[in-house]
C-alpha positions in Angstrom: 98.5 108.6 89.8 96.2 105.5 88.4 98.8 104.6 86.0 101.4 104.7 88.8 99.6 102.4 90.6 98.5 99.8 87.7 102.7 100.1 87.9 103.1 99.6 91.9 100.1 96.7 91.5 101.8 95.1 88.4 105.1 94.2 90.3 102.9 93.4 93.4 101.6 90.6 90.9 104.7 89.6 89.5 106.3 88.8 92.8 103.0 87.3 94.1 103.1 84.6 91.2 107.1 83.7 91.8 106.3 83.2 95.5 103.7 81.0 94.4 106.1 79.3 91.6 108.8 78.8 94.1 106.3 77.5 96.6 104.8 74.7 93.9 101.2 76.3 95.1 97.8 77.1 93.3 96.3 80.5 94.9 93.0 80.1 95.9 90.5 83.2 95.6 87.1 84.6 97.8 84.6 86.8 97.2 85.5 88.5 101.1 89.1 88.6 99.2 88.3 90.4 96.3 86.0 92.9 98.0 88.8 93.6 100.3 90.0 94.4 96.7 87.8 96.7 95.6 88.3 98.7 99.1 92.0 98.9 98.4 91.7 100.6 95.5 89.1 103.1 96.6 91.3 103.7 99.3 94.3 104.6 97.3 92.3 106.2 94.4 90.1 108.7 96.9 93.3 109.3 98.5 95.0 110.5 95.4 92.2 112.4 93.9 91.7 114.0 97.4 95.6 115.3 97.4 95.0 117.5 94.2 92.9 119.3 96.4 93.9 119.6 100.1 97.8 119.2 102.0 99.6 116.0 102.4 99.6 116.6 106.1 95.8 117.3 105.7 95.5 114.0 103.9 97.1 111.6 106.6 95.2 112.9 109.6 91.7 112.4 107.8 92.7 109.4 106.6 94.0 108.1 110.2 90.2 108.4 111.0 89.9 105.0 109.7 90.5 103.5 112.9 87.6 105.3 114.5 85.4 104.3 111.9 86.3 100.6 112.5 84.3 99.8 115.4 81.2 101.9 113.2 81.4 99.1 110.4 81.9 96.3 112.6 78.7 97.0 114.6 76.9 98.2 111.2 77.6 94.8 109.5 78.2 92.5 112.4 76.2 93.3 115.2 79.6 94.4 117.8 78.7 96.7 120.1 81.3 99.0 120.1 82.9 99.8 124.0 82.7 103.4 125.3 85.8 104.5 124.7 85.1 103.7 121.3 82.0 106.0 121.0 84.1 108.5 122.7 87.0 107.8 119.9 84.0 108.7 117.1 83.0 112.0 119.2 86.9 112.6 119.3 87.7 112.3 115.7 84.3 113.9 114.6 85.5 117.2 116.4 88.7 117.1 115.4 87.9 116.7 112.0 85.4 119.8 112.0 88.3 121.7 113.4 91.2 120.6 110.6 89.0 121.6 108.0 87.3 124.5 109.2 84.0 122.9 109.3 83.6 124.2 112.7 83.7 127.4 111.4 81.2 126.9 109.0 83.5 126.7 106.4 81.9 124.0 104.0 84.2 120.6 102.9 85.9 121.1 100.5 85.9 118.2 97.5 89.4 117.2 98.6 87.8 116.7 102.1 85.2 114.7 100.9 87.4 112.7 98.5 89.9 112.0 101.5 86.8 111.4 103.6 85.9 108.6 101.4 89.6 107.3 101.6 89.1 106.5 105.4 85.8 104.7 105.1 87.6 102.9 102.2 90.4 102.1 104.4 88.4 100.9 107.8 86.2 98.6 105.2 89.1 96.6 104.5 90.2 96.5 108.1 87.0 94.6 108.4 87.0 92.8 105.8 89.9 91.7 105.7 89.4 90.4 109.6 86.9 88.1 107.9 88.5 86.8 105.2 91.6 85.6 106.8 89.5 83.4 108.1 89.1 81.4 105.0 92.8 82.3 103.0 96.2 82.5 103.9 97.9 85.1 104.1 99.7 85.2 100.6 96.2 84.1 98.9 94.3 87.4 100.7 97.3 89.6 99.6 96.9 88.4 95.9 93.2 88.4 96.2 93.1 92.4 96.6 96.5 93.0 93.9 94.0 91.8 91.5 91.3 93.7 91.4 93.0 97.0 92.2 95.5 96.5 88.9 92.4 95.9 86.9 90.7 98.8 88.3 94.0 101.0 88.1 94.5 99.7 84.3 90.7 100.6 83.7 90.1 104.0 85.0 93.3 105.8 83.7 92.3 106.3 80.3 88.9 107.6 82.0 90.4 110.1 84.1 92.8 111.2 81.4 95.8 109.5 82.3 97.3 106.8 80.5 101.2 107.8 79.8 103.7 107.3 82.0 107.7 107.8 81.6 109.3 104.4 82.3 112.3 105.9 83.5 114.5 104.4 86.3 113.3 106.6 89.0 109.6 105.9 88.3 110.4 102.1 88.2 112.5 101.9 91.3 109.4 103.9 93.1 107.0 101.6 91.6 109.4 98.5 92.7 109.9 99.6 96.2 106.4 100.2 96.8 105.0 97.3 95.0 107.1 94.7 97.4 107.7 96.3 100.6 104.5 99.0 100.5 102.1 96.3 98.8 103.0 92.8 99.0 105.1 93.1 102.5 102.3 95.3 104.3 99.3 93.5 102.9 100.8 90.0 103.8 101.9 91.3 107.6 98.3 93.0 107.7 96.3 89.6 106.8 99.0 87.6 109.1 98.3 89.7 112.0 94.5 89.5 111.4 94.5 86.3 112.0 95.4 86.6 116.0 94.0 90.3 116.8 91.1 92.2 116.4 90.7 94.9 113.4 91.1 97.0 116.2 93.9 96.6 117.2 94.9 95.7 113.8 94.3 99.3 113.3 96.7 100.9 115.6 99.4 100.6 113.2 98.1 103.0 111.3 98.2 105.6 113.9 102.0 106.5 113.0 101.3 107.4 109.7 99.9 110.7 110.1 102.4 111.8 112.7 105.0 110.9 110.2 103.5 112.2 107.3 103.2 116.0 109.0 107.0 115.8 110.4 108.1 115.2 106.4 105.3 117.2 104.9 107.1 120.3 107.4 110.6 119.0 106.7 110.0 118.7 103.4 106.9 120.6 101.9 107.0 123.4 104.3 103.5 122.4 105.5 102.2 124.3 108.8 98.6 124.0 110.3 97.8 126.6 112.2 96.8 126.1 115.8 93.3 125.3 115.9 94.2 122.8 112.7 97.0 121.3 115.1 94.3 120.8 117.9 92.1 119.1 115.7 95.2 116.8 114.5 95.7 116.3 118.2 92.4 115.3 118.3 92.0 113.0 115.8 95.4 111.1 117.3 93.8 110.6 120.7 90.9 109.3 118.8 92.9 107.0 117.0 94.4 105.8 120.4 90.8 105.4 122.2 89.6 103.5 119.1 92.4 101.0 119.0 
């Protein structure tokens, strides 16, 4: 996976730098940018780690409790006090949680749980930091600010974790292609241009489709069930989700 996405983060870069060649502009760089970094690749590195060991469908809906955990940071850090139905959202997703991974049962986390775990907070950091440093870059300049440090830290920790090779073959560079414009550059540039107008909040309700879509092709595809106090518990978590945004 890290070598995949020093790959994905590589032609993020390129077409970062002939945007800013074709636009005759110098990218300017912030601290709040490269922290929003650093959170980028925790995000994508938990969430990889934390596949190895639990389902993809699993994986989304844990990692769709970022948006609960939003209003958490911003009152942790900034002093917001979150609305009701926000604490309600936190209640929601805590329960629903303990019931997708058995916790309720007394059935202890799993590392894959925990790795995943990690993923959201990763993921609802950069929501709200990202709502900050917006304030200071344009959109392009935030989107470059965390391709940087995630490339780096990608390039870095794959010979640590054991992986360095990686076939160059056409499929593998088309993936890395597609999701290095459209999945990186694309959705990091529409994230930071939305953030400048709406709250992280609400900024965070896009995220909500992903888990929803990720369990209709993790059935389709991987032949992923959860059984029906799991699907409860992913109910849960979505209505959390919705509260929260």
């Amino acid at each position: 996976p890290m070598p995949f996405l020093f790959l994905r983060f590589l032609f993020a870069l390129l077409v970062l730098l002939m945007v800013y060649a074709f636009r005759g502009a110098k990218p300017k760089f912030s601290k709040l940018g490269m922290l929003a970094g650093l959170t980028v690749f925790a995000g994508y590195a938990l969430q990889m780690e934390g596949l190895t060991g639990i389902s993809a469908t699993k994986s989304a809906f844990i990692t769709g409790l970022n948006v609960s955990l939003v209003p958490i940071f911003e009152f942790m850090f900034f002093g917001r006090r979150p609305k009701v139905r926000a604490i309600l959202a936190i209640a929601l997703g805590i329960l629903g949680l303990a019931l997708l991974t058995g916790a309720i049962h007394g059935i202890p986390l799993t590392t894959g749980d925990l790795l995943t775990i990690g993923c959201a907070v990763a993921w609802a950091l950069q929501i709200v930091i990202v709502d900050r440093a917006v304030k200071g870059l344009e959109p392009i300049d935030l989107t470059l600010n965390e391709s940087i440090p995630t490339l780096l830290l990608a390039a870095a920790s794959s010979p640590l974790v054991g992986e360095f090779d990686l076939p160059l073959d056409s499929t593998v560079l088309m993936a890395a292609l597609y999701t290095g414009v459209l999945a990186t550059v694309l959705a990091f540039f529409l994230q930071a241009w939305a953030q400048r107008v709406i709250s992280p909040e609400s900024a965070a309700l896009g995220l909500m489709a992903e888990p929803v879509f990720a369990y209709l092709f993790s059935w389709l595809i991987l032949g992923e069930m959860l059984a029906p106090l799991q699907l409860l518990g992913a109910i849960l978590i979505l209505v959390s989700i919705l509260l929260a945004s």
